[in-house]
VOPAGU-2260 file (C-alpha; in pm, 1 decimal, decimal comma):
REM VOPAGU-2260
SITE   aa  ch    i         X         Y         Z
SITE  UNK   A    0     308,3    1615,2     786,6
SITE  UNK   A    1     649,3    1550,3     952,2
SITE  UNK   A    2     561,8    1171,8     981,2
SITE  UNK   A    3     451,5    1159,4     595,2
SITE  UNK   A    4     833,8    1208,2     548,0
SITE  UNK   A    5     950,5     932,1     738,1
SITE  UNK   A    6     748,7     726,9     513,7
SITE  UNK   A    7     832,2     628,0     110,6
SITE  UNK   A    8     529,7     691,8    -115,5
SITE  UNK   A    9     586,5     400,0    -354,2
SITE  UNK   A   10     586,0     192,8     -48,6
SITE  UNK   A   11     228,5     334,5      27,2
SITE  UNK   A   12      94,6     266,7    -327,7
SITE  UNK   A   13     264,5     -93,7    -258,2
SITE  UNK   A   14      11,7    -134,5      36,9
SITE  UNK   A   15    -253,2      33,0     -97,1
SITE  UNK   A   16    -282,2    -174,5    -397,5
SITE  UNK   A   17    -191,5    -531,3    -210,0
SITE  UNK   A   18    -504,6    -456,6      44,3
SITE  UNK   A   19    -734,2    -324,8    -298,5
SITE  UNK   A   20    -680,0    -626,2    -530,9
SITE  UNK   A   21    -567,8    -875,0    -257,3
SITE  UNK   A   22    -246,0   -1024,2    -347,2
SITE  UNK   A   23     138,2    -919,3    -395,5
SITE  UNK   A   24      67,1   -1100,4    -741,0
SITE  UNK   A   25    -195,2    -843,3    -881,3
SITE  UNK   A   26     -73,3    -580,2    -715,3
SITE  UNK   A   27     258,4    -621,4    -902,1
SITE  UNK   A   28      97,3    -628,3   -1215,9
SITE  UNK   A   29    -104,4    -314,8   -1161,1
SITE  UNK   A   30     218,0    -142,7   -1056,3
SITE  UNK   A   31     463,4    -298,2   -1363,0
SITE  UNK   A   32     685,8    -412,8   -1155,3
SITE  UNK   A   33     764,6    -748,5    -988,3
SITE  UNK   A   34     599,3    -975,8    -675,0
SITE  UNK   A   35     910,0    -998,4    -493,4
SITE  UNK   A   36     963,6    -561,4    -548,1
SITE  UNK   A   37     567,2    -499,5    -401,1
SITE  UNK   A   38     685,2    -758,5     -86,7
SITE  UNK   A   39     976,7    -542,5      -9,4
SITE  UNK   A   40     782,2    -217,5      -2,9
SITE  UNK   A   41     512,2    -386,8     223,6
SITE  UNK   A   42     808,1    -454,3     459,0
SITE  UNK   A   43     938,6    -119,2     401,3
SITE  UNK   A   44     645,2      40,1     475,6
SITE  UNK   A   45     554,7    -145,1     794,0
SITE  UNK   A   46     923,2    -110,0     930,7
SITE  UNK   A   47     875,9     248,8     859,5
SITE  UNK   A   48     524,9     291,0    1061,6
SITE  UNK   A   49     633,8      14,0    1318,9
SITE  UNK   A   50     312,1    -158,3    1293,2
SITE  UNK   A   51     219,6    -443,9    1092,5
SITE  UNK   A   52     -35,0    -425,3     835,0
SITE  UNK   A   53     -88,0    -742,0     699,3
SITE  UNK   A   54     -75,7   -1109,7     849,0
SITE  UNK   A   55     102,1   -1331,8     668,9
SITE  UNK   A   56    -117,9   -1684,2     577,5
SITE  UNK   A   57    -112,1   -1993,4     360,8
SITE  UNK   A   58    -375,0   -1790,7     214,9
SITE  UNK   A   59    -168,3   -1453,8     140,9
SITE  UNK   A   60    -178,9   -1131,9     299,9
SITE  UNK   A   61    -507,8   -1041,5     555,4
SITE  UNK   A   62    -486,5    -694,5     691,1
SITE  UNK   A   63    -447,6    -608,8    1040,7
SITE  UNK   A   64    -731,4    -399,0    1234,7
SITE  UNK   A   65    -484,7    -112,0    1217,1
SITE  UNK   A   66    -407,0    -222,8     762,3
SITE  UNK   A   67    -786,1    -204,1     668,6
SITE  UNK   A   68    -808,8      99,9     903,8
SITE  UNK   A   69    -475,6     272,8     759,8
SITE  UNK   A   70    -586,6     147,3     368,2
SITE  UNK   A   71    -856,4     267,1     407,7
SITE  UNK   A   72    -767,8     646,7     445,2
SITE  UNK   A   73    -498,1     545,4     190,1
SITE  UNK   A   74    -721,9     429,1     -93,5
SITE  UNK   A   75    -905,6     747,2     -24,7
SITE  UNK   A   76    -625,0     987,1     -28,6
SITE  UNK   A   77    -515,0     822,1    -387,7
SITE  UNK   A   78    -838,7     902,7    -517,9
SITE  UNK   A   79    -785,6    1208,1    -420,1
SITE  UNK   A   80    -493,2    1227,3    -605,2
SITE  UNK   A   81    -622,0    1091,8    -897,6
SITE  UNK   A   82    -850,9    1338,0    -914,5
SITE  UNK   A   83    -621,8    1616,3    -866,0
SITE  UNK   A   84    -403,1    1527,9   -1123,0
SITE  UNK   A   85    -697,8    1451,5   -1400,0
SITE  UNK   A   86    -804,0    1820,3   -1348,1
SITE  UNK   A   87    -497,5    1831,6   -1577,5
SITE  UNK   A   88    -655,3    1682,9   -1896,1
């Protein structure tokens, strides 16, 4: 867990949500906040781990072996979450 603390969680949602819907542009709109914000986490995030997770194309963002591989457990751990906190309700 010592590692999880090196790491900023709204930088982890960024990444989460670029490699979900695709694009810095949805991403940012699913988050409310703006393109260029989401693009700084992803940076963030990867200075933070030291290992890139996306490739950076004409095309957008591609994850890396290790980005779909990290999201991955991400986009699980977030449902997770979610389901935590709608016990709640």
């Amino acid at each position: 867990m010592a590692m999880l603390n090196r790491v900023h969680l709204n930088g982890l949602r960024a990444v989460e949500t670029v490699a979900r819907l695709g694009s810095l542009a949805a991403a940012a709109a699913e988050l409310n906040v703006s393109v260029s914000a989401v693009s700084q986490q992803v940076k963030r995030t990867e200075k933070q781990l030291g290992q890139a997770l996306f490739e950076r194309t004409p095309g957008g963002l591609v994850p890396t072996e290790f980005g779909a591989a990290f999201t991955a457990r991400l986009s699980a751990g977030f449902r997770e979450l979610a389901q935590a906190v709608a016990l709640a309700d």
